[in-house]
N, C-alpha and C positions, 0 to 999 in steps of 0.2 A: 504494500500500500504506500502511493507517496504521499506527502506529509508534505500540506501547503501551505502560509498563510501569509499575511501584508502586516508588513513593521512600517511605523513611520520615524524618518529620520530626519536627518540634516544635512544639508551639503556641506563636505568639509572647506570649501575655499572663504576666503576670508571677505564674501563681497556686503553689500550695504545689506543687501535683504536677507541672507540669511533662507536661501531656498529649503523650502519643506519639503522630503520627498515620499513617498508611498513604492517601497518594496518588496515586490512580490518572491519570497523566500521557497526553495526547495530542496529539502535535504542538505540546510545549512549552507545552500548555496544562493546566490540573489540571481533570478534570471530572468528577472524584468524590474522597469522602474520607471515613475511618471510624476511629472510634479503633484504636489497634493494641493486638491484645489479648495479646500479649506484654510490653505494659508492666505494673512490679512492683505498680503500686498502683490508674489506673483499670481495668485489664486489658479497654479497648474501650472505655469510657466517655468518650465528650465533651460537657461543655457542651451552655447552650443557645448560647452566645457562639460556642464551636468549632464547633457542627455550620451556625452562619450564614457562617464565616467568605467561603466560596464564593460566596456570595449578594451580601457587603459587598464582595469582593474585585472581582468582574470588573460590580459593578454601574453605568449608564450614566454616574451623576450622580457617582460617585467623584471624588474630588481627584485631581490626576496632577501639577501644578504648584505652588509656594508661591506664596499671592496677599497680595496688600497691599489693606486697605481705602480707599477713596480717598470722600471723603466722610461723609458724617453716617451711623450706625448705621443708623437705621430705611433707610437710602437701600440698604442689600445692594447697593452698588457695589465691585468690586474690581478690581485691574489685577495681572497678572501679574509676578509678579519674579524676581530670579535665585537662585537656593539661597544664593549669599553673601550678596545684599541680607537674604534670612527671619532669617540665620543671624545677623546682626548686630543 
């Protein structure tokens, strides 16, 4: 059986309004998303940022780790590090 239901959230970017979003969640995974139209100000409206968020979120090439560059710039060589090392 899958396991459905609509969480409401927030856009995390830092703009005036503060978009509400309505996330449709399955098996812990989001696989759809619309503005929520009970917000006071876009009432549904998202971005072109918001409405990619999906796309940038679960896409293949995504970061998942902090990396250190190891080597000459143009070399796009990196080694992975630990959240303390990035953080320092």
């Amino acid at each position: 059986m899958v396991t459905q239901c609509e969480v409401r959230t927030t856009c995390m970017r830092d703009c005036p309004d503060a978009c509400s979003i309505v996330a449709t969640v399955e098996e812990g995974r989001v696989i759809r998303q619309r503005g929520d139209p009970d917000h006071g100000v876009t009432r549904g409206f998202l971005c072109a940022r918001g409405n990619d968020y999906l796309r940038r979120f679960y896409h293949a090439e995504r970061l998942l780790h902090p990396l250190r560059r190891i080597g000459a710039k143009a070399e796009a060589r990196f080694e992975r590090v630990t959240w303390d090392q990035a953080l320092d």
